[in-house]
C-alpha positions in Angstrom: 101.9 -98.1 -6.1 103.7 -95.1 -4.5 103.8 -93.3 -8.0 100.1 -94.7 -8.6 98.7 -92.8 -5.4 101.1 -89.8 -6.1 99.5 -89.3 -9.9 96.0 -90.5 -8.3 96.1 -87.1 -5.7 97.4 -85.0 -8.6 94.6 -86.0 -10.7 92.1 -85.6 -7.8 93.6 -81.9 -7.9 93.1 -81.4 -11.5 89.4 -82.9 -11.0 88.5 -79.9 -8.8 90.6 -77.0 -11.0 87.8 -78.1 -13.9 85.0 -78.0 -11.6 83.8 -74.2 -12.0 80.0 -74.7 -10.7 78.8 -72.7 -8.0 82.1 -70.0 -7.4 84.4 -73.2 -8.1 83.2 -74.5 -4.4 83.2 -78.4 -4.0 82.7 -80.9 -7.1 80.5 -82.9 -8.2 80.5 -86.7 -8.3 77.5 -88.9 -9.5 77.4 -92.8 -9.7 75.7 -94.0 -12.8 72.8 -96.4 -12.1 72.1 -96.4 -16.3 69.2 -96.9 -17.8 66.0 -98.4 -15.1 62.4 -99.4 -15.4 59.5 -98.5 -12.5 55.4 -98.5 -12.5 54.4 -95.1 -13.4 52.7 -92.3 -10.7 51.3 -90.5 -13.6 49.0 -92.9 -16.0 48.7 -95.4 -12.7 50.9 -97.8 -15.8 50.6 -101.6 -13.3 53.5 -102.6 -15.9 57.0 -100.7 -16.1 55.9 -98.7 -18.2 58.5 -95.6 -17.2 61.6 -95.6 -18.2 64.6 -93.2 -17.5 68.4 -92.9 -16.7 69.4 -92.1 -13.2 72.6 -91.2 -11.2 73.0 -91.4 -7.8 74.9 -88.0 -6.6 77.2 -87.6 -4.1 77.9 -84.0 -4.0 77.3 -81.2 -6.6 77.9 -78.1 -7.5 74.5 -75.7 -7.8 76.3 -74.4 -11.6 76.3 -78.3 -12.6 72.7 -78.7 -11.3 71.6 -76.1 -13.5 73.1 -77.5 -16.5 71.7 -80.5 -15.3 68.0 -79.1 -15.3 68.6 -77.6 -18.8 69.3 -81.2 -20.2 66.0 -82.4 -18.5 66.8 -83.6 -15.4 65.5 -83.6 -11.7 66.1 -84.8 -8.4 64.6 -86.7 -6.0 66.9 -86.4 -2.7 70.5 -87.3 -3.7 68.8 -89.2 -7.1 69.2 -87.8 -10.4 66.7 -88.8 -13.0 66.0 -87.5 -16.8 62.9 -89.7 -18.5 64.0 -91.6 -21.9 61.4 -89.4 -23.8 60.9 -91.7 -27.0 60.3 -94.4 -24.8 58.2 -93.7 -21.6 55.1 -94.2 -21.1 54.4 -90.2 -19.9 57.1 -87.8 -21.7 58.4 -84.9 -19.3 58.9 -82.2 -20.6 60.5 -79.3 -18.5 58.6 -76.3 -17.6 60.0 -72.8 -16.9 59.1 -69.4 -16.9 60.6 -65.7 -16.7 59.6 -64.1 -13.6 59.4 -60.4 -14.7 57.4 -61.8 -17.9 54.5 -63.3 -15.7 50.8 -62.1 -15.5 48.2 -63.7 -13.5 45.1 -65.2 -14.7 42.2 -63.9 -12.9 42.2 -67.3 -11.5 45.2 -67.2 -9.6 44.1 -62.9 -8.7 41.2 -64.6 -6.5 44.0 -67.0 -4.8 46.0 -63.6 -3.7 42.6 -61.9 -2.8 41.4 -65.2 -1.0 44.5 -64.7 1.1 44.6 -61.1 1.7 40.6 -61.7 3.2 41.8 -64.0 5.3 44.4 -62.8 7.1 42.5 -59.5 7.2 40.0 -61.5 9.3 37.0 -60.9 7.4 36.7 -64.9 6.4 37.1 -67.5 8.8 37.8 -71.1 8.6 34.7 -72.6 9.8 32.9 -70.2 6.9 34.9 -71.7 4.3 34.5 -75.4 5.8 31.3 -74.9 5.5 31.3 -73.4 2.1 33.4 -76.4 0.5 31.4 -79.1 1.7 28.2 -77.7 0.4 30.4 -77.6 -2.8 31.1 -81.1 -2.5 27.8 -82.0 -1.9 26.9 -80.8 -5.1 29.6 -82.8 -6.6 28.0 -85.7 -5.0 24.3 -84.8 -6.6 26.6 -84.5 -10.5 26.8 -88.6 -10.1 23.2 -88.8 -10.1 22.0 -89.9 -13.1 19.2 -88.5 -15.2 16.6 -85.4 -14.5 16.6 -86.5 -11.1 20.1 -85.5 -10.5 19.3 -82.0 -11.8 16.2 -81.6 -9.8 17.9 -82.3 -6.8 20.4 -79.9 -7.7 17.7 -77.1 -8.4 16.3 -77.5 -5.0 19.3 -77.5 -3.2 20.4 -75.1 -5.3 17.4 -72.5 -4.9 17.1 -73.5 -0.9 20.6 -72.2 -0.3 20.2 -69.3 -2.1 17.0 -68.5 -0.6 18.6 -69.5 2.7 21.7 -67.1 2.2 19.8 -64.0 0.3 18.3 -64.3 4.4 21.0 -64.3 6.0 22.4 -61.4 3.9 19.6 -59.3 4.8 19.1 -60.1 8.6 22.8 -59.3 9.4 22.6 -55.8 6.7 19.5 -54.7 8.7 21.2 -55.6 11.8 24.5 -53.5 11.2 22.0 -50.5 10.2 20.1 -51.0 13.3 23.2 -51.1 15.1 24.5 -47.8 13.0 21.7 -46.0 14.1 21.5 -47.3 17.6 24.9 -45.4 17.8 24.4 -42.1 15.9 21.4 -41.6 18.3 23.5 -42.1 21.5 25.9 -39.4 19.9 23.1 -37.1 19.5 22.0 -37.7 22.9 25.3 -37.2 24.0 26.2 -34.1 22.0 22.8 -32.5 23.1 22.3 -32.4 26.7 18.7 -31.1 27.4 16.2 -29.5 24.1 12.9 -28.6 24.1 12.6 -29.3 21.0 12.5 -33.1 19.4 15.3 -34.0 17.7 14.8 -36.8 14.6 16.0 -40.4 14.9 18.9 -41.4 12.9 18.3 -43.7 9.6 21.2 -45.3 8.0 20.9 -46.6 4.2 22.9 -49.0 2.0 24.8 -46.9 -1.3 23.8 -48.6 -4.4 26.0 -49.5 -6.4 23.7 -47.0 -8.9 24.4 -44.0 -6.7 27.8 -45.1 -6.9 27.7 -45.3 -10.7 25.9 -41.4 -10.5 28.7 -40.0 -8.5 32.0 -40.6 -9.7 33.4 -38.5 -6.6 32.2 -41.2 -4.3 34.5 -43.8 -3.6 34.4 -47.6 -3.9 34.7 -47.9 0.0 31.3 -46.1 0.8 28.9 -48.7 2.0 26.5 -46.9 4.5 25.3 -43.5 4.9 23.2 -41.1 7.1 22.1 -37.6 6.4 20.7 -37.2 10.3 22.9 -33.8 10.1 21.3 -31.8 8.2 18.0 -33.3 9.8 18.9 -32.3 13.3 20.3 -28.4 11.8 16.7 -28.1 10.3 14.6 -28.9 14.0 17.7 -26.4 15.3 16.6 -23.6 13.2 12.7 -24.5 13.6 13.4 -24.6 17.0 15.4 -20.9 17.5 12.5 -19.6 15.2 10.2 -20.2 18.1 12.4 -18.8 20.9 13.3 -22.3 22.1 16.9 -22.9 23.2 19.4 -26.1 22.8 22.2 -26.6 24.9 25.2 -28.6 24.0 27.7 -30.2 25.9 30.3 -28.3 24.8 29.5 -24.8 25.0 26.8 -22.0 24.0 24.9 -22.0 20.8 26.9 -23.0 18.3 26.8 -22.6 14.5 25.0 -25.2 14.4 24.6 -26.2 10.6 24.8 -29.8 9.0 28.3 -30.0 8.7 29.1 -28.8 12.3 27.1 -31.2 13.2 28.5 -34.6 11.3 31.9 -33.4 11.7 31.2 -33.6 16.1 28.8 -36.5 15.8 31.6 -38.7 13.7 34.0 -37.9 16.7 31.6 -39.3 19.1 30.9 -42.5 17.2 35.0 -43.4 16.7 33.9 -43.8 20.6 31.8 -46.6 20.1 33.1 -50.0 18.5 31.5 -50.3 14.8 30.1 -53.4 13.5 31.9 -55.0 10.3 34.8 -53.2 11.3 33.8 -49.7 9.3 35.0 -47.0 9.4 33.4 -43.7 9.8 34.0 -40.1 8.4 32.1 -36.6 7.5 31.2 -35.5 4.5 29.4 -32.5 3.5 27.0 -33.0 6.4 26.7 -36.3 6.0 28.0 -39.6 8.1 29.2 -41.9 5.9 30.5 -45.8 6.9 33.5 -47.0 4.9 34.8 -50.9 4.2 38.1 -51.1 6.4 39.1 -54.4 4.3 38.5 -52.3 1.0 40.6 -49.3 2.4 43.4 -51.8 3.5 43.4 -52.9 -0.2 43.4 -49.9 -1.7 46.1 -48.7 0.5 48.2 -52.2 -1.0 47.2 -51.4 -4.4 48.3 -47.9 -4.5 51.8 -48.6 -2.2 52.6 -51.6 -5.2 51.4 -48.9 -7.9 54.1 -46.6 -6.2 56.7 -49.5 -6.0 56.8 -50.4 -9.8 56.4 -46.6 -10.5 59.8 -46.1 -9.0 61.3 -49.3 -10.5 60.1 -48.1 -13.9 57.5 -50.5 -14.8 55.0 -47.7 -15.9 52.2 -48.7 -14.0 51.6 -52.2 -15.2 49.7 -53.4 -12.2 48.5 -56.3 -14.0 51.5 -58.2 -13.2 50.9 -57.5 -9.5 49.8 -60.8 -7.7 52.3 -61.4 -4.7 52.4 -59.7 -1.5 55.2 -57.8 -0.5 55.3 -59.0 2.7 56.9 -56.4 4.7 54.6 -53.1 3.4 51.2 -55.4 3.8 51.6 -57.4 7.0 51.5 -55.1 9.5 48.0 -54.2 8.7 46.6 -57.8 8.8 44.8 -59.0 11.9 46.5 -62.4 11.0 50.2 -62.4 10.6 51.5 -64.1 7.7 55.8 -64.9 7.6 57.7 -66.7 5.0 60.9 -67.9 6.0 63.7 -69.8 4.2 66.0 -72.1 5.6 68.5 -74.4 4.5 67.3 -78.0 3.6 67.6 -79.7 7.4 65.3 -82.3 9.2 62.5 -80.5 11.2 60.5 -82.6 13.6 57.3 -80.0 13.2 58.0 -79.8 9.3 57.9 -83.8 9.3 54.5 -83.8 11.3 52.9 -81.6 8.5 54.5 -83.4 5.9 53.0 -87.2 7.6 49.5 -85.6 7.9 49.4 -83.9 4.6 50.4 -87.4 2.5 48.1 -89.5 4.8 45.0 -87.2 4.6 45.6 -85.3 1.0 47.6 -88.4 -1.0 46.0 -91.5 0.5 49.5 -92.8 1.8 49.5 -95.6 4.3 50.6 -94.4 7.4 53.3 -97.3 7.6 54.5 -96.2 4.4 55.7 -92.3 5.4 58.3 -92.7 7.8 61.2 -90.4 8.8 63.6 -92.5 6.5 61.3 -92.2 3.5 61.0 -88.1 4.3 64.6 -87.3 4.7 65.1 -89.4 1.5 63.2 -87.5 -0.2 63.3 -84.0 0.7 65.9 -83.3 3.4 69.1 -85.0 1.7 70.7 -83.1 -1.0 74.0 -83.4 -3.2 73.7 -79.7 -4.1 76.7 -78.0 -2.6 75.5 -75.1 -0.5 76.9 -71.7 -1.5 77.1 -69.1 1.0 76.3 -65.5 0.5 79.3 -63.3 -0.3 79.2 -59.5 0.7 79.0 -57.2 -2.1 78.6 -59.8 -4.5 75.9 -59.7 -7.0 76.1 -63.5 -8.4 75.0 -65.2 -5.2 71.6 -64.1 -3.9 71.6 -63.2 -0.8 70.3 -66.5 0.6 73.2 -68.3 -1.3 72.9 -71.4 -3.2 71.6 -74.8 -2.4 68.5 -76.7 -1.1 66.1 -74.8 1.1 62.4 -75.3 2.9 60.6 -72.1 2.6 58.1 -72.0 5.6 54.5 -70.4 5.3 53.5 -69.4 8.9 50.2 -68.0 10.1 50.0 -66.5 13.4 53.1 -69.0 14.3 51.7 -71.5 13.2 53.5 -73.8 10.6 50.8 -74.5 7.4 52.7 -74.8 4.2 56.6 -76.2 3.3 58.1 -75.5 0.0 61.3 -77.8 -0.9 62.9 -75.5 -3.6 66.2 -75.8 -5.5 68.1 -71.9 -5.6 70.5 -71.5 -8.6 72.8 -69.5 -10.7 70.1 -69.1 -13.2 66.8 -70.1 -11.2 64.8 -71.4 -8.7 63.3 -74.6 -9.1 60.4 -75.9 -7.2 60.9 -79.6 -5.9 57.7 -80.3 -3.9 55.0 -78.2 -1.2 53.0 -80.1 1.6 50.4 -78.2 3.4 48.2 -78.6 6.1 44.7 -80.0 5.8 42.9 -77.7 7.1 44.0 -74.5 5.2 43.2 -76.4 2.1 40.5 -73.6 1.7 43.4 -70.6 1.1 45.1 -72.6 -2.4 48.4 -72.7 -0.5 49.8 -74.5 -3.4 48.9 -71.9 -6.2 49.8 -69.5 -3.3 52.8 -70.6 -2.9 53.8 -70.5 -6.6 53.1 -66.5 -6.7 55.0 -66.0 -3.9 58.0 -68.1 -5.2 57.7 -66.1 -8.4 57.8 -63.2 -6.5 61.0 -64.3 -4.7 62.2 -64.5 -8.0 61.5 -60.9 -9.1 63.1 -59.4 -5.9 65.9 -61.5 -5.9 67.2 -60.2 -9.2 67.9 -57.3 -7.4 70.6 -59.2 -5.7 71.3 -61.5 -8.5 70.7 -60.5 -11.9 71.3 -63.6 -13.4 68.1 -65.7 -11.6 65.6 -64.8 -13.7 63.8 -67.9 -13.7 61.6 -69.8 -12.2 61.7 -73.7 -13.0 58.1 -75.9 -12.1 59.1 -79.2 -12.9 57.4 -81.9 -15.5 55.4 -80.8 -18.1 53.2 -83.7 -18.7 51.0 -83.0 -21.4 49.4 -87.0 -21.7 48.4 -86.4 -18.0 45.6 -84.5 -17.2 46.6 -83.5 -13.7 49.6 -82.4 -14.4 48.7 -79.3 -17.1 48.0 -77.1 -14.5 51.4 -75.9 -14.7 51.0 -74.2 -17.9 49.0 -71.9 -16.4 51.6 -69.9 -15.2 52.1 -67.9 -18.7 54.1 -67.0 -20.3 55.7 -70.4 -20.0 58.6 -72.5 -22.0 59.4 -76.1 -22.9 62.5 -77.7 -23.3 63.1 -79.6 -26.2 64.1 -83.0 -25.5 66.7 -83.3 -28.6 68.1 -79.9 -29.1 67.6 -78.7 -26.0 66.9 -75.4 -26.8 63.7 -73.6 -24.7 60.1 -73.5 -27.1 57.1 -71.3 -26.0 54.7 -73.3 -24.8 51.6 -72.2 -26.8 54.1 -72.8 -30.1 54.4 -76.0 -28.7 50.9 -77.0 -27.2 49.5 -78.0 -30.7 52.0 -80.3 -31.7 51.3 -82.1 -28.2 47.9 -82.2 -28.7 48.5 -84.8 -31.8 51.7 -86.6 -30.3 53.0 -87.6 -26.5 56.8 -86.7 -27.9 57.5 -84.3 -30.5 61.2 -82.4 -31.1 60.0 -79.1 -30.0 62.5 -77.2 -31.6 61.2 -78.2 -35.0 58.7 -75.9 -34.1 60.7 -73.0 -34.3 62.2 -73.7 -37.5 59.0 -74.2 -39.1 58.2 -70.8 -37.6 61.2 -69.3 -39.6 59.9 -71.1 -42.4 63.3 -73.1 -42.5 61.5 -76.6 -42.5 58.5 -78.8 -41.5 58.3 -80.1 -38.0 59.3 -83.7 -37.3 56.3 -85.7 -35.8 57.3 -88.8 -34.7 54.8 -91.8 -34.6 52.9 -92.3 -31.4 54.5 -94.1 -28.8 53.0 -97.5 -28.9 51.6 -99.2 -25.5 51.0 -96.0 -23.1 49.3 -98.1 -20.8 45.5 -98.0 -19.2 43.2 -94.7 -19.5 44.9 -91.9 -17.9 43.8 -91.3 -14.3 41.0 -89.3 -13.8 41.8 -86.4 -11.6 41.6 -83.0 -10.7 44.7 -80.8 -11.3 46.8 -81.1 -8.0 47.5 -77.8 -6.1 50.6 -78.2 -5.1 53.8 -77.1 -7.9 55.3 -81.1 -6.9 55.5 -84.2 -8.9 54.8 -86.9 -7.8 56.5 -88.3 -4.6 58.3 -91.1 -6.0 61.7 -92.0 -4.3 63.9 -93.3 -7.0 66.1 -96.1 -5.2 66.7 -99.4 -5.6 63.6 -100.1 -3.1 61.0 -98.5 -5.1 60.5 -100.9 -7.9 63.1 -99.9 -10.5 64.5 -102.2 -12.6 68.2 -101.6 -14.0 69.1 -102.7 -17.3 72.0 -103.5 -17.5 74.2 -102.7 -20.7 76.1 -105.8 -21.0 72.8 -108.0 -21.8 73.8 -107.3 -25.4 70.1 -106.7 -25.8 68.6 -103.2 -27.3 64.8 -102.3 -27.4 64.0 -100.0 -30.8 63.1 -97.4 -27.7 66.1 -97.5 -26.5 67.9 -97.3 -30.0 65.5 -94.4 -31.5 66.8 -92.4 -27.6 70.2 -93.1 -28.0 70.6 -92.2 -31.8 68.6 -88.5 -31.1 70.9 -87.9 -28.2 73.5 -88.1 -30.3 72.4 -85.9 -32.7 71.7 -83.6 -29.9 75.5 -84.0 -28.8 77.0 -84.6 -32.3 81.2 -83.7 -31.6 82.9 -86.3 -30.9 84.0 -86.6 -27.1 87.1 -89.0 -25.8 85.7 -90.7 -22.9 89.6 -91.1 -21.8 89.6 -87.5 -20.8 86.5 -88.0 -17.9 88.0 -88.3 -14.2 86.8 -91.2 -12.5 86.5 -92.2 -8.9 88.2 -95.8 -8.1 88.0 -96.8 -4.7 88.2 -92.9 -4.0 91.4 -92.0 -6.0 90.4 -90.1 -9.0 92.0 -90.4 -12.4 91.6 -90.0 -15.9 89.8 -93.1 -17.7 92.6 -93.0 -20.1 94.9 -93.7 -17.0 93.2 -96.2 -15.3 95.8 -99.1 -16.7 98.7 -96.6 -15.6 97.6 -96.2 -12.0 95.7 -99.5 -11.4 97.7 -102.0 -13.7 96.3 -104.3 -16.6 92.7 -105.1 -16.9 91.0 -107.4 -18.6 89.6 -106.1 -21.6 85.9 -107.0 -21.4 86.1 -104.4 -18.3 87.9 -102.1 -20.2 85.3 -102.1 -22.8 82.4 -102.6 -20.8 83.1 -99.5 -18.9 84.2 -97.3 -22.1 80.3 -98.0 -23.0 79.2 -97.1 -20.0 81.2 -93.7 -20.3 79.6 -93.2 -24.0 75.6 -93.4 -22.6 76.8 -91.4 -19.6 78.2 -88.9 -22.1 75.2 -89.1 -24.1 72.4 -88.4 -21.7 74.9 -85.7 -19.8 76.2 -83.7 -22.3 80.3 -82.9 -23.0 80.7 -80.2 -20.6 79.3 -82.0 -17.8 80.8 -85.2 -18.5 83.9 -83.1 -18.7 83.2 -81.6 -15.5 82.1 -84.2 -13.0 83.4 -87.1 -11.5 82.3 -90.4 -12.6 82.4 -92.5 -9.4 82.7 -96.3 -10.2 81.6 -96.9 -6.2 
């Protein structure tokens, strides 16, 4: 056994020379748990209905992940999983898209606004409470059934409107009160003692037809008073009589209208405006401008600037993420992002526990610290640490991270996302309650494509940003394609499909070989539309699209409900055949499963050496674990199988 251990640390050696993932740091080494059944989260399938192949990883490298993802597979903690398209109940398709390619929909454009409103203070969260359960209660008045529904709807409808044109106009003719309540102190204040009566001050509302008139006058004009040129008119009727006017400052002054506005606008700065306006002379007259549309304005033309210098000839179409650093100093409310390496966090745990009990309906027994750090603390993904002056490692490095969405300190939103060589793939967000109001979880997706964008600077090969399962037999999980301009991967080929080539050939079948698709584009042949899979289960469940970029939290272990098969029961379902016979075609060459390192009892050889190190086996093992090798090869790929180590535990 000397000469056995000797060759077994030799070939351990040679295991980690082949292993070039992630700077040739670590290795990686997965235990194969084959093919398993479970009940399905998506189509709420009561029968195990789901079926995938899963590996159980105990270390790998980020490059190996990535190759991973681009065969179709995911993670869930240290659990690898890829669906067995032909024969699950819900096929997955993954989702990706290229970050410098995206454009908002106007859609997500009101999520970015929504969040610049609020942390400029101008919404609070009582206001939009408020707002969403009147919304909800006319969600409730839609299950009504008939005319009556409708009426009720109509009043309720016309009272709150009625109720909130009101309000509208008591707080406008408050703030123009209040306007010219202070204009009139200025005047008293600029003009000590007269003889003459000055006028009142009267502030109006710009149209948005004045506005329209005047193309000089900007967006940000909201009130206006023209007391100025008022007040130089008494002057002038005033010296045409002999009277005399003092003012505070000096003698007679040139007193005409735009001498006047211009001192009368430094003595209101003095006074704390309502709405938080801003005021300024023009021409002789006092106008009031939006501070919250100036702020914007300032952002839009600072981004305009931005891409200008990159060279993006001022697309501002594309623009939907803040960039943190220029905007956040002029919030009233702070917002910070931080990313940190995937580690258990008490406060992070207490978000996570409130936001499955009160958003997913989770027993409280049932989300424990365990069940968390399964999930989405523990990771195989070996971390990668940044490298000075070294442009293939972002500057964050590679691994497992929780990106932290703070407001004022306080911790609202978590994003569990994978950072690779090519990528960054979202895993899961949990968010707080109460902030359900700001989107965090289509928030969270433009800021995590925007991650993407500025990382390239550091890293020109992430380019990508990964979202998952694409479920297109499941209603709530389609939102995903509405980050455009999206791309599916083909389960067979594996090659990467637009998804609006592919959305039509979904709409007839569950699984279709995407990359037919592109052929027929060419004209080269016809697509290849399999027949329905048979027995999807009940109605899909009816839901609203989620807003968080997560599937669904479903811990794949042996606790869960999964069901191995087990390959020696001599037994294959025509699911399982049709899987197996299109991965090969997939993988077509020919691979020797002798040449795979394996792990036994922690020495690593080459299968083909196993009898060499570990003496004579019995021949039903050898053969039993030469199939094994095969499906792993199949549902892996050659390099990969080539690559990582193939622990027999």
């Amino acid at each position: 056994m000397g000469d056995g251990a000797s060759s077994s640390r030799s070939n351990r050696g040679g295991g980690k020379e082949r292993v070039k993932g992630a700077g040739g740091i670590g290795e990686s080494k997965v235990t194969d748990h084959g093919r398993r059944r479970s009940s399905c989260g998506y189509c709420r399938s009561t029968s195990y209905s789901s079926i995938s192949h899963g590996l159980w990883a105990d270390s790998i490298t980020a490059e190996d992940y990535q190759e991973l993802l681009d065969h179709g597979w995911r993670r869930s903690g240290c659990f690898l999983y890829k669906p067995e398209m032909e024969g699950t109940c819900c096929p997955s398709y993954t989702i990706r898209l290229k970050a410098t390619d995206f454009y908002p929909s106007k859609e997500q454009a009101r999520v970015y606004k929504k969040m610049q409103r609020f942390l400029d203070d101008t919404t609070s969260v009582k206001k939009f409470e408020s707002s969403k359960q009147k919304e909800n209660s006319c969600r409730g008045l839609l299950k009504l059934s008939g005319n009556d529904s409708i009426r009720k709807m109509t009043a309720l409808s016309t009272k709150e409107s009625s109720a909130s044109t009101c309000e509208n106009m008591c707080n406008e003719n408050d703030i123009l009160h209040s306007l010219a309540n202070i204009i009139n102190s200025a005047v008293s204040t600029l003009f000590v003692s007269y003889t003459a009566h000055l006028p009142k001050a009267v502030v109006k509302k710009v149209t948005c037809q004045a506005k329209k008139k005047l193309e000089e006058i900007s967006e940000d004009l909201v009130y206006t008073s023209s007391i100025a040129f008022q007040i130089a008119a008494a002057i002038r009727r005033s010296q045409s009589t002999d009277e005399t006017i003092k003012c505070q400052e000096s003698e007679l002054l040139d007193l005409n209208a735009t001498t006047i506005a211009e001192k009368l606008s430094c003595l209101v700065k003095e006074h704390e405006l309502p709405s938080e306006l801003l005021i300024k002379p023009c021409n002789g007259h006092l106008n009031f401008y939006s501070a919250t549309k100036q702020r914007s304005s300032e952002f839009i033309n600072f981004k305009e600037s931005m891409l200008a210098s990159r060279g993006n000839r001022g697309n501002t179409k594309r623009i939907c993420s803040i960039d943190s650093n220029a905007v956040l100093p002029q919030k009233r409310r702070k917002l910070e992002i931080r990313m940190n390496r995937s580690s258990f966090d008490q406060e992070e745990f207490a978000l996570y526990r409130r936001y499955q009990i009160k958003v997913h309906d989770d027993k409280p027994d049932k989300v424990t610290v365990g069940s968390y750090k399964r999930f989405l603390v523990d990771t195989p993904i070996v971390f990668v640490p940044p490298v000075s002056g070294d442009n293939t490692i972002p500057p964050c490095g590679f691994g497992s991270f929780h990106q932290q969405y703070l407001i004022d300190g306080k911790l609202v939103a978590v994003g569990v996302v994978d950072v690779l060589p090519r990528c960054l793939s979202s895993k899961y967000l949990f968010w707080d309650p109460d902030f359900a109001f700001l989107s965090l979880g289509k928030y969270s997706a433009l800021q995590e494509i925007n991650w993407v964008k500025e990382t390239q600077n550091h890293c020109p090969s992430l380019q990508y940003y990964y979202l998952g399962y694409y479920i297109h037999s499941c209603n709530k999980m389609r939102y995903k394609a509405a980050y455009r301009p999206s791309e599916l991967l083909c389960p067979l080929r594996y090659q990467w499909v637009p998804f609006e080539v592919a959305r039509p050939l979904l709409d007839r079948n569950p699984y279709v070989v995407l990359s037919d698709s592109l052929a027929v584009k060419d004209g080269a042949m016809s697509p290849k539309l399999p027949n329905p899979v048979e027995n999807l289960g009940p109605d899909l469940y009816d839901s609203s699209p989620m807003e968080d970029l997560s599937d669904e939290d479903e811990e794949e272990d042996e606790e869960d409900g999964f069901h191995r098969e087990d390959s020696d029961t001599g037994v294959e379902d025509e699911s399982n055949l049709a899987a197996s016979n299109a991965l090969n075609v997939a993988d077509s060459r020919a691979y020797d499963v002798g040449d795979i390192v394996v792990d036994v009892y922690g020495s690593c050889v080459k299968f083909k050496d196993i009898e060499k190190v570990f003496g004579p086996l019995e021949r039903r093992t050898i053969s039993k674990l030469e199939s094994q090798l095969q499906r792993y090869v199949e549902v892996v790929g050659n390099e990969l199988a080539g690559r990582m180590v193939y622990s027999l535990g």
